[in-house]
C-alpha positions as CSV (number, residue, x, y, z in Angstrom):
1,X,-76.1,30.8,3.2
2,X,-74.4,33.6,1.5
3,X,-73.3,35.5,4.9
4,X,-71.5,31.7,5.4
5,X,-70.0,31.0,2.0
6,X,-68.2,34.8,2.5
7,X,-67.1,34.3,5.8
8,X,-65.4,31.0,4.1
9,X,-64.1,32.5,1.2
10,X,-62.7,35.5,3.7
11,X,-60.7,32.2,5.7
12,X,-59.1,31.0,2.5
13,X,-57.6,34.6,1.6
14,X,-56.9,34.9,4.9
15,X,-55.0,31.2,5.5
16,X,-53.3,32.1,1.7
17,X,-52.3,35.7,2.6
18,X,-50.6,34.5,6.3
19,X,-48.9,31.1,4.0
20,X,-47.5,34.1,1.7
21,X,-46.5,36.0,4.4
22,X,-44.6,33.2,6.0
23,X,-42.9,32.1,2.7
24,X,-41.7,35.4,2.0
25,X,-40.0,35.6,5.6
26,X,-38.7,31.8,5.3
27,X,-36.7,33.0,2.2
28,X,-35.8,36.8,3.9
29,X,-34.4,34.7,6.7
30,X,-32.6,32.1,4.1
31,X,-31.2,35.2,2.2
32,X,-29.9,36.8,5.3
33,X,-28.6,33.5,6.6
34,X,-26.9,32.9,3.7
35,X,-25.8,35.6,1.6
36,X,-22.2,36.3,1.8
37,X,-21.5,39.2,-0.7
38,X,-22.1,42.5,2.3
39,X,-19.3,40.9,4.2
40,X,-16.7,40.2,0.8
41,X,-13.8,42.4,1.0
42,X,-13.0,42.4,-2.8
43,X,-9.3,44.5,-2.6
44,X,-8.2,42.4,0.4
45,X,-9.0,38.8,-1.5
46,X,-7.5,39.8,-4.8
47,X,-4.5,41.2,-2.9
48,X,-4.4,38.4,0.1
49,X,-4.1,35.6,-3.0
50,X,-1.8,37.5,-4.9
51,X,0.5,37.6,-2.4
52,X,0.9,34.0,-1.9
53,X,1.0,33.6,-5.4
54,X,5.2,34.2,-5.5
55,X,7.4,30.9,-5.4
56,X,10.9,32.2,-3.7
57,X,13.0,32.7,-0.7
58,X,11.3,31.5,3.0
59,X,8.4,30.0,0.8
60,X,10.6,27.9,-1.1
61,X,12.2,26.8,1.9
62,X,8.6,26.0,3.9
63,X,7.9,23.6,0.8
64,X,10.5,21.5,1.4
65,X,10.7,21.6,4.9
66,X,6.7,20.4,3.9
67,X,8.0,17.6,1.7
68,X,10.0,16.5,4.7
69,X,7.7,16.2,6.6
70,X,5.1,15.2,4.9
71,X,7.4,12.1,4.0
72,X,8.1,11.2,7.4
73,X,5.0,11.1,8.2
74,X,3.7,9.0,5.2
75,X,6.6,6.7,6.1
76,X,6.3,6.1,10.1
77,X,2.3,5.9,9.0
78,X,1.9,9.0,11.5
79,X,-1.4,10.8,10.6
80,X,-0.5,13.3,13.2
81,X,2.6,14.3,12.0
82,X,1.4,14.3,7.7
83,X,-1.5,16.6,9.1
84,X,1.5,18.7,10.0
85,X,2.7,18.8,6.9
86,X,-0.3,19.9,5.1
87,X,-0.9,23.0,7.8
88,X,2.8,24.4,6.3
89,X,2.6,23.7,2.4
90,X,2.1,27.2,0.7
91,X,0.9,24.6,-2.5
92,X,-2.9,26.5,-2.0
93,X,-1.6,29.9,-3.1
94,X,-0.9,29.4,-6.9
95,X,-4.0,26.8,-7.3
96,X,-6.3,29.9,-6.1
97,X,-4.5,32.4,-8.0
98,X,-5.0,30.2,-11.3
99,X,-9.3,30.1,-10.2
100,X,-9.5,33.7,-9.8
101,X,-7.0,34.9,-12.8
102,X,-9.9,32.9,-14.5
103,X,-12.9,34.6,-13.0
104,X,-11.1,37.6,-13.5
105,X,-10.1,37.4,-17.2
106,X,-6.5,38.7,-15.5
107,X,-3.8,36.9,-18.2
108,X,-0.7,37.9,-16.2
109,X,-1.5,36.4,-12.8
110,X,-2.6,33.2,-14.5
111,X,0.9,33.4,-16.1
112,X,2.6,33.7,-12.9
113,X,0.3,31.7,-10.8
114,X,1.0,28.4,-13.1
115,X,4.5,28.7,-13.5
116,X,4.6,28.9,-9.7
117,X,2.4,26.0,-9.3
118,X,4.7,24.2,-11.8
119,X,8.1,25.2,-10.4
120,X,6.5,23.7,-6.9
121,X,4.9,20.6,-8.2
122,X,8.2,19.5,-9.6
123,X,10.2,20.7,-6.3
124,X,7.8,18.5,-4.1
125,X,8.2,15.4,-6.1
126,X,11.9,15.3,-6.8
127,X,12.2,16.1,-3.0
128,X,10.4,13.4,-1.6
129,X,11.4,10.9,-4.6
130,X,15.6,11.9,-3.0
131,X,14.0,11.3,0.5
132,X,12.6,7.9,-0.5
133,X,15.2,7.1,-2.2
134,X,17.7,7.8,0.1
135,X,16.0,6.6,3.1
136,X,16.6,3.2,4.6
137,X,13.4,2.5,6.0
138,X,10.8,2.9,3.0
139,X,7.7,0.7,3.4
140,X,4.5,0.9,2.0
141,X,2.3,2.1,4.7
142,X,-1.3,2.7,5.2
143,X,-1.1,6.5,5.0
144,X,0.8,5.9,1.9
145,X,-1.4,3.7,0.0
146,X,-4.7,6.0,1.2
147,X,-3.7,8.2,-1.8
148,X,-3.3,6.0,-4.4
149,X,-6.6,5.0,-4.9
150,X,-8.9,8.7,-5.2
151,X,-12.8,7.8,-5.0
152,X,-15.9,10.3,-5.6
153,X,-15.4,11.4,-1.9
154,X,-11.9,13.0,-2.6
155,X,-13.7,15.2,-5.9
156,X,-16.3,16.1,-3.5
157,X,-13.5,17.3,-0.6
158,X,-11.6,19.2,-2.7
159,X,-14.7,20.8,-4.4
160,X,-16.6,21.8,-1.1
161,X,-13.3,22.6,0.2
162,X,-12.0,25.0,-2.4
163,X,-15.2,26.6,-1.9
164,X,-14.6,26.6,2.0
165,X,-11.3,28.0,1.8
166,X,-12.3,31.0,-1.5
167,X,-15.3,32.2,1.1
168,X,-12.7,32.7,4.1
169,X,-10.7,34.1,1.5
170,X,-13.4,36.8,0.7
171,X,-14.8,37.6,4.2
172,X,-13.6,40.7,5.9
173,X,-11.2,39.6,8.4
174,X,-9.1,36.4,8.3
175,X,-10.8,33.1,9.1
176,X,-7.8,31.2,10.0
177,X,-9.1,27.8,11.5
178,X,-11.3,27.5,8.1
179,X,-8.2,27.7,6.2
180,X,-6.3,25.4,8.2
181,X,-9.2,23.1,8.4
182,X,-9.2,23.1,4.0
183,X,-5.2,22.6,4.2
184,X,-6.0,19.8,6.1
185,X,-9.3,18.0,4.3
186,X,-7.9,18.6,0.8
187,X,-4.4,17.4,1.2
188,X,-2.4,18.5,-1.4
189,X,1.5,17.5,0.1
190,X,0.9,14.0,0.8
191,X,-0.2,13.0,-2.9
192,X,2.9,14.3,-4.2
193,X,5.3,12.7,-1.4
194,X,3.4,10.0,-2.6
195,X,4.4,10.3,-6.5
196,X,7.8,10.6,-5.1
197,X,7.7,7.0,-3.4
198,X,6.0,5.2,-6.4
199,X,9.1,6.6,-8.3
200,X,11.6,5.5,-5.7
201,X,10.4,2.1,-5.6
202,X,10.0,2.0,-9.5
203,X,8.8,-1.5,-11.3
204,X,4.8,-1.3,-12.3
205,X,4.1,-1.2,-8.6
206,X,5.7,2.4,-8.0
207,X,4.5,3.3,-11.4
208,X,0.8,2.8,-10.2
209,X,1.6,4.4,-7.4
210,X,3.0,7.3,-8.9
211,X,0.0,7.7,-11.3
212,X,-2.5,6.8,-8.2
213,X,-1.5,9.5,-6.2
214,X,-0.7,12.0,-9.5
215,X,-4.1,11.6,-10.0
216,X,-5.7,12.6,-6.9
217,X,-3.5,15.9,-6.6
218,X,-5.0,16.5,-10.0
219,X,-8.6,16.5,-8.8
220,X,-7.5,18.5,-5.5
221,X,-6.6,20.9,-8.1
222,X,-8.6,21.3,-10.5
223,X,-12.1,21.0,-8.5
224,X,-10.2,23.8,-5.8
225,X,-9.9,26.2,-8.7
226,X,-13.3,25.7,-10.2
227,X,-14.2,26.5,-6.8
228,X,-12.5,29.1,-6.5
229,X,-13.8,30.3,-10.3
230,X,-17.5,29.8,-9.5
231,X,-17.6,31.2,-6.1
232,X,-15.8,34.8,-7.2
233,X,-18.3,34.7,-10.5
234,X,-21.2,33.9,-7.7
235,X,-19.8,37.6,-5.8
236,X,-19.5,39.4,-9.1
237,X,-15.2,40.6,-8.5
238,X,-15.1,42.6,-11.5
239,X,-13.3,41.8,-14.8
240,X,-9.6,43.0,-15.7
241,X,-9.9,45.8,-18.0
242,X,-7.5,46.3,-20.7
243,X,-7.1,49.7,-22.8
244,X,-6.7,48.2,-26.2
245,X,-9.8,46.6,-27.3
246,X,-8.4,43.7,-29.3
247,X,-5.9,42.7,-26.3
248,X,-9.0,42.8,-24.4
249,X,-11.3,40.4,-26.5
250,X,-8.6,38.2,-27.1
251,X,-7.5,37.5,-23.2
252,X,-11.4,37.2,-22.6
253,X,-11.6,34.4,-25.3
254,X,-8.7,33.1,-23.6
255,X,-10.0,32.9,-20.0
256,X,-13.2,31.7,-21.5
257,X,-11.7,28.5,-23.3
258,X,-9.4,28.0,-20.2
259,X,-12.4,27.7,-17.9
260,X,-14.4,25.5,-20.2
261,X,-11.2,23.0,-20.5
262,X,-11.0,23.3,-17.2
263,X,-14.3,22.3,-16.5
264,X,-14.5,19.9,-19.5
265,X,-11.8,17.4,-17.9
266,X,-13.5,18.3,-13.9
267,X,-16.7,17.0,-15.1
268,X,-15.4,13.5,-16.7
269,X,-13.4,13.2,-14.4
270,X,-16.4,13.6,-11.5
271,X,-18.7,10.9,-13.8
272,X,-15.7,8.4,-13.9
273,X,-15.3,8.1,-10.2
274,X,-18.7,8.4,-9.1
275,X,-19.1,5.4,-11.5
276,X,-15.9,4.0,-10.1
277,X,-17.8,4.1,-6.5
278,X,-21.1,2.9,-7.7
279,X,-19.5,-0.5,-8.7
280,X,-16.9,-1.0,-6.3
281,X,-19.9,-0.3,-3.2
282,X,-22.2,-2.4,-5.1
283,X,-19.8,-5.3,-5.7
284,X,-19.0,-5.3,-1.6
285,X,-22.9,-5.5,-1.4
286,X,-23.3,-8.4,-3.7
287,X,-20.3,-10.3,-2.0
288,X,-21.7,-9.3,1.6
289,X,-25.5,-10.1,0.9
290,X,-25.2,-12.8,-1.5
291,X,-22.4,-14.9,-0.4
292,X,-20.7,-14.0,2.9
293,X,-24.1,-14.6,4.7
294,X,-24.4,-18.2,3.1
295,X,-22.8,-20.2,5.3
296,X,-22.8,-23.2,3.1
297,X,-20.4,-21.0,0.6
298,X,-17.3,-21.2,1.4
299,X,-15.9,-18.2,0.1
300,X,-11.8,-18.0,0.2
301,X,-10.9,-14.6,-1.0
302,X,-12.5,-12.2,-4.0
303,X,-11.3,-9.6,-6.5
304,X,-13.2,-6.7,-7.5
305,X,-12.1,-4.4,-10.4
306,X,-13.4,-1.8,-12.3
307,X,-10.9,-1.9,-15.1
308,X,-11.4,-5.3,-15.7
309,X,-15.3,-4.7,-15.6
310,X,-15.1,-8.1,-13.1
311,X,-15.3,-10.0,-9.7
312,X,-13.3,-12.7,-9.3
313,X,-14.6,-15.1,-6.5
314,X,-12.4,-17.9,-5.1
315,X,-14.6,-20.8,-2.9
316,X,-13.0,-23.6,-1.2
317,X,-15.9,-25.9,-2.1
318,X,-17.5,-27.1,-5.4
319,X,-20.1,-24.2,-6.5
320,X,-22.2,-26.6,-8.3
321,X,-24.1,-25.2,-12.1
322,X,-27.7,-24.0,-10.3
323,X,-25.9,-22.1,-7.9
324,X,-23.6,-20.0,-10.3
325,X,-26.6,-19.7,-12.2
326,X,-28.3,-17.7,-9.4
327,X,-25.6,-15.8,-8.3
328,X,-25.3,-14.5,-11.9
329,X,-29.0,-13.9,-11.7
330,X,-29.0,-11.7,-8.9
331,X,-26.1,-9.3,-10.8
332,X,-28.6,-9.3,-14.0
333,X,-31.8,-8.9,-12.9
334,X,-31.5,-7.4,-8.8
335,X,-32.2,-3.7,-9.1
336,X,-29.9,-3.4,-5.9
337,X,-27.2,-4.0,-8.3
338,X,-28.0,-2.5,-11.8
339,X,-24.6,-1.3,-12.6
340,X,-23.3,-4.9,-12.6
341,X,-25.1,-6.4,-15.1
342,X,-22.5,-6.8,-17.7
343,X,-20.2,-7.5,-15.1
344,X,-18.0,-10.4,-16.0
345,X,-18.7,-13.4,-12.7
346,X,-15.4,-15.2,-12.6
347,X,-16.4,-18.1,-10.0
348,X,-12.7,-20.4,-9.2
349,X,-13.5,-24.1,-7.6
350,X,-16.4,-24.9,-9.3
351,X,-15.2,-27.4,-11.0
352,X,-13.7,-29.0,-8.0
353,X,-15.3,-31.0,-5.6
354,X,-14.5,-31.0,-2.2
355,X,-13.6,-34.9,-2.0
356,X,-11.6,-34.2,-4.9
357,X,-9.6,-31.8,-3.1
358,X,-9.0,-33.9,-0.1
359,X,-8.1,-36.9,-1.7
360,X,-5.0,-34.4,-4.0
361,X,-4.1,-33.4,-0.6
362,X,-3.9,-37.0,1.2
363,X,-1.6,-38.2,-2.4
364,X,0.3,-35.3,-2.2
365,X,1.2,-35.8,1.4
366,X,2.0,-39.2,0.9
367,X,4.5,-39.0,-2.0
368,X,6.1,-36.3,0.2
369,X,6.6,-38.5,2.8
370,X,8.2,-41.7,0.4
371,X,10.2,-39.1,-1.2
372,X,11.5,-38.9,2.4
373,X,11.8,-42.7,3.7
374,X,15.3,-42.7,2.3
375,X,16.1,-40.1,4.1
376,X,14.6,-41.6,7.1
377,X,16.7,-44.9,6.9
378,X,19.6,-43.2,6.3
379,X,19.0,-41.1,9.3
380,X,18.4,-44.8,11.0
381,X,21.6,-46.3,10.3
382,X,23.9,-43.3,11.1
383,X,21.9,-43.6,14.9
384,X,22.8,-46.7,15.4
385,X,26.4,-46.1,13.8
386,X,26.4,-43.6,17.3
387,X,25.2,-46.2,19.2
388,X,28.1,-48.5,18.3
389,X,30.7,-45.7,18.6
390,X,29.6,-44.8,21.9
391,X,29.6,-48.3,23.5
392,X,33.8,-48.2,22.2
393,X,33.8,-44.9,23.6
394,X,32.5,-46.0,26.7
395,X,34.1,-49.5,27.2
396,X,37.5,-47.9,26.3
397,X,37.1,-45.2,29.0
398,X,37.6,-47.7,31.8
399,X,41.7,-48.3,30.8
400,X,43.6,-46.2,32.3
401,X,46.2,-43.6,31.3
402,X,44.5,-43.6,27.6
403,X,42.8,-40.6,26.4
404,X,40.2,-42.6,23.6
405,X,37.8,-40.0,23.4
406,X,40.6,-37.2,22.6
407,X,41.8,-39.6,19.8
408,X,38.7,-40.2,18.5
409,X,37.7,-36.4,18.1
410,X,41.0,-35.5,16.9
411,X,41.3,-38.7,14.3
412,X,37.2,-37.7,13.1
413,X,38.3,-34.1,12.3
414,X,41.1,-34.8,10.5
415,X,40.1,-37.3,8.3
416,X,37.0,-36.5,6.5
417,X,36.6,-40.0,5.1
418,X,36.6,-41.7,8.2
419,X,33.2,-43.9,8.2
420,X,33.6,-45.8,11.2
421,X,36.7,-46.3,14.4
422,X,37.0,-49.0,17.2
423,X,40.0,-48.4,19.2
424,X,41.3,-51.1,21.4
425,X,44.5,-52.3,23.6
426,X,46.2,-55.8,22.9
427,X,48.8,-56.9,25.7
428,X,51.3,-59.4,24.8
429,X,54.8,-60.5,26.6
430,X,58.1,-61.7,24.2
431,X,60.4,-62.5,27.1
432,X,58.1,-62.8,30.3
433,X,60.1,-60.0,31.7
434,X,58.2,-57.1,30.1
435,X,54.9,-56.6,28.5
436,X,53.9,-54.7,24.8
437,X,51.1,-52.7,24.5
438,X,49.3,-53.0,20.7
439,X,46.6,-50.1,19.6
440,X,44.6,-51.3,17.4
441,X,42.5,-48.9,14.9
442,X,39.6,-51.0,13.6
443,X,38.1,-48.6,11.0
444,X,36.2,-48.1,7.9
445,X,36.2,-45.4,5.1
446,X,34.0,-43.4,3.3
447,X,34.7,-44.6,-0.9
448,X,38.2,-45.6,-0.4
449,X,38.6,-46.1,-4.2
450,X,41.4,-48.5,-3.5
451,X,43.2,-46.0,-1.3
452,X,43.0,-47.9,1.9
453,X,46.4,-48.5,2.0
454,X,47.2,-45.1,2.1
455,X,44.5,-44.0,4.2
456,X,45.2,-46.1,7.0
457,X,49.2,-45.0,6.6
458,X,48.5,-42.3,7.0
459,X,46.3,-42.7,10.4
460,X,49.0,-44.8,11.8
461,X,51.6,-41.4,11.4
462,X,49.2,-39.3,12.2
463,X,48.4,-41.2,15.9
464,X,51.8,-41.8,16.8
465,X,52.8,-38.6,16.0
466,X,50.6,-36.6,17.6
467,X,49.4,-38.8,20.7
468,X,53.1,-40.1,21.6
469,X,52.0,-43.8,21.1
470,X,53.7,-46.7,19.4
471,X,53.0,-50.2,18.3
472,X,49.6,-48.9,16.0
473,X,48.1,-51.4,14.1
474,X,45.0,-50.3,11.9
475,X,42.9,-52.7,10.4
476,X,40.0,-53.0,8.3
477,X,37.6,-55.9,9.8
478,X,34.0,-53.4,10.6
479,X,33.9,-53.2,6.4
């Protein structure tokens, strides 16, 4: 028993000494993997950011060719030709010099690196804001509107992506296709082409999406520098020493309280739109699993916003009492959505029946349609006013030599007032030897207000004038 309890007790040790032995090289192979610092060229980084740092000559020029670009691209919705854009901005230099002026308690390359960052924030929005402006085809495009609206994915880009682009930064030897691929996923020039169009447009529409768009560049930014600050703490770079002690001690406090504002506004900012995205996903849910499969709801449109703390939902039929009940049910007590239990249900129709709704649409279509018969009997009479003018037209056609549809085009132009016109020939002999020829105008005016006199001596001059005829009689029989 004793020779078998040992040999037992000899297994455990044995099973616990091989499970420590294969921990220890899990996390030696983990360490290798992973650990970064033996390959950080410290020099090359500090001196590699410094140097794109400086705001001035060719990189001045590469900015607004950027802005340019960038624009176009935003406005011919051409992802292609904005990811352009973003490969030639030099905007990354002066955000990285800001993180590691930080990390580095270095006071005069934070100096430098914000005014830089300033001078070119203010270059790239009054440069796109004179494109847009100036531009005859500005329209709000998809690209456009993609950067007006950040989300928690955007703070999560720019964070892993600062941290991306800092690590390149560090390694011995220049990982180009890294950096590009940062320029790219963190997009800095298209938010502020953006800014530039919601000024352009102007009214509350370009103001919000002006602020939008501000907005996002600000978490590109800030969450690229912390970044950039955590990752150069993480490799130790050393601190900036300073000879006199006080000038020391004071620039340290400074970098200390700069980080921790910094961080402060990072971090709300992070919690706002991760709670931003929590309500907007879960709204969609609750529409999509709570409504959109009922068939028997006939859901017309929604709104969803987070401001408002609300979702508005529009259904074409009545939504009777029990079933808003239950919908309002499922946001208060369905775990699936728990951050939508104060949420304010704004239901439009319910008080609406669907025969109602009919039966407005059948009066409203029929008082249209009396408001129209006069029009339709007026439209009537002036038909068979046609009629009658084209069976003269036609019976007077047969006698020759006697242009009557010439004379009635030219007599209807001229006189405006000129309701109705029959034209006819009367023959008639004096002396048996020759015979007269009578033209007779039968017409009736438009409001004569006792002018008919006048009115029809003046059609008499006017056809034997201009049609060389004589013996014209008008008359006033088709009143």
């Amino acid at each position: 028993m004793k020779s078998s309890e040992n040999s037992s007790i000899v297994q455990e040790e044995t099973v616990k000494r091989e499970a420590i032995g294969l921990w220890r090289s899990s996390v030696q192979f983990l360490s290798n993997l992973l650990d970064f610092r033996h390959d950080t060229d410290k020099d090359a980084t500090i001196a590699s950011i410094n140097s794109d740092i400086p705001f001035k000559g060719a990189t001045a020029w590469i900015l607004i060719c950027s802005v340019f670009v960038a624009s176009i691209g935003l406005n011919a919705n051409s992802p292609a030709v904005v990811i352009g854009a973003m490969l030639i901005s030099p905007l990354m230099g002066p955000i990285l010099g800001i993180g590691l002026s930080v990390a580095m308690n270095d006071i005069d390359t934070m100096k430098k690196s914000l005014v830089n960052f300033s001078v070119m924030v203010v270059l790239s929005v009054l440069t796109a804001y004179l494109f847009f402006e100036l531009f005859p085809l500005s329209q709000d495009s998809s690209e456009l509107l993609a950067r007006t609206k950040p989300d928690i994915r955007d703070v999560l880009i720019a964070f892993f992506g600062g941290s991306a682009l800092i690590i390149a930064k560090t390694k011995k030897g220049t990982i180009a296709s890294t950096i590009f691929g940062v320029a790219i996923a963190t997009a800095l020039m298209p938010p502020l082409c953006t800014v530039g169009f919601g000024l352009a447009k102007g009214g509350s529409v370009g103001l919000g999406y002006a602020t939008g768009a501000l907005y996002l560049f600000t978490i590109n930014t800030i969450f690229i520098g912390l970044a950039t600050f955590i990752v150069l703490k993480v490799l130790r770079f050393p601190m900036l020493r300073y000879a006199n002690s006080k000038r020391r001690k004071l620039i340290a406090r400074s970098a200390s309280i700069l980080a921790i504002v910094v961080m402060i506004p990072a971090l709300y900012t992070f919690a706002q739109v991760y709670k931003q995205s929590v309500f907007e996903t879960q709204a969609v849910g609750f529409i999509q699993n709570e409504i959109s499969v009922n068939k028997q709801l006939q859901l017309l449109s929604s709104e969803v916003s987070y401001e408002e703390n609300s979702i508005e939902l529009n259904f074409f039929n009545e939504i009777g009492a029990a079933t808003k009940e239950d919908l309002i049910s499922e946001l208060r007590y369905n775990e699936a959505y728990k951050d939508l239990k104060e949420v304010d249900l704004k239901i439009l129709g319910s008080d609406t029946s669907s025969y109602e709704i009919i039966t407005k649409v059948y009066e409203d279509t029929r008082q249209a349609l009396k408001g129209r018969e006069a029009e339709i009997e007026a439209l009537k009479t002036e038909i068979t006013d046609l009629k009658s003018q084209m069976e003269v037209v036609k019976n007077s056609q047969v006698i020759e030599g006697f242009d009557f549809v010439g004379i009635l085009q030219s007599v209807k132009s001229q006189f405006i007032k000129l309701q109705q016109v029959a034209i006819s020939q009367n023959f008639a002999s004096s002396d048996m030897q020759s015979v007269d020829t009578t033209y007779v105008f039968n017409v009736a005016w438009k409001d004569p207000n006792n002018t008919i006199e006048v009115l029809n001596t003046l059609l008499k001059v006017y056809v034997e004038e201009n049609f060389n005829l004589k013996n014209v009689s008008v008359v006033n029989d088709l009143d």
